[in-house]
Every structure is written in C-alpha cells, then in structure tokens.
C-alpha positions in Angstrom: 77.4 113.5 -3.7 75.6 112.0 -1.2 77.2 112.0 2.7 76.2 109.6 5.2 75.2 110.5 8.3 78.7 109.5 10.0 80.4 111.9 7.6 77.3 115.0 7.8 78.4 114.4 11.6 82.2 114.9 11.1 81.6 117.6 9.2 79.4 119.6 11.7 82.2 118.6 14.4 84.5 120.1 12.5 82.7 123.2 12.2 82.1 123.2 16.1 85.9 122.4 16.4 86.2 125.2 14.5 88.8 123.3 12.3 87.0 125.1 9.6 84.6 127.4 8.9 81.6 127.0 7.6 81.9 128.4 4.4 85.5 126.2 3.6 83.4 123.2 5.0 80.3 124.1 2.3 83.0 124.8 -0.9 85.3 121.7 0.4 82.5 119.3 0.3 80.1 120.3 -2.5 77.1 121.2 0.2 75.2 124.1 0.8 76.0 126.1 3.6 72.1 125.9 5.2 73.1 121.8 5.3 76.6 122.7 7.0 74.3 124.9 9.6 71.3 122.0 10.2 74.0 119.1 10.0 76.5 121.9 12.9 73.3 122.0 15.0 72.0 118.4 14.8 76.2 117.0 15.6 75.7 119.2 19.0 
C-alpha cells in the first residue's frame, strides 16, 4: 500500500516521538525499515 506523504510524515513523527520504534512502525505499516529511516529523517 501506498502512503501519502501526510501519513509517511506521521509515521516518522511517531518514530521521533518515540511512540514507536522503528521496527513496530516498519511491521505495523507494511514498509521497509530503510523507508521508516528516510521518511524519520526527511519529517525532522
């Protein structure tokens, strides 16, 4: 599934947050964890 960039954004946040980790964020949303990393750095 395809995320827009609003969501890719809340997702990185919620990495930063640290609401979760970056492997939970990559299982809960189907992505890989090198997009969870670009999409944590590019939300900063």
């Amino acid at each position: 599934m395809k995320y827009t960039i609003e969501e890719r954004r809340d997702i990185g946040r919620r990495v930063c947050n640290h609401e979760t980790t970056i492997k939970e964020a990559s299982v809960s949303f189907g992505v890989s964890v090198s997009a969870i990393v670009m999409t944590t750095i590019a939300s900063t």
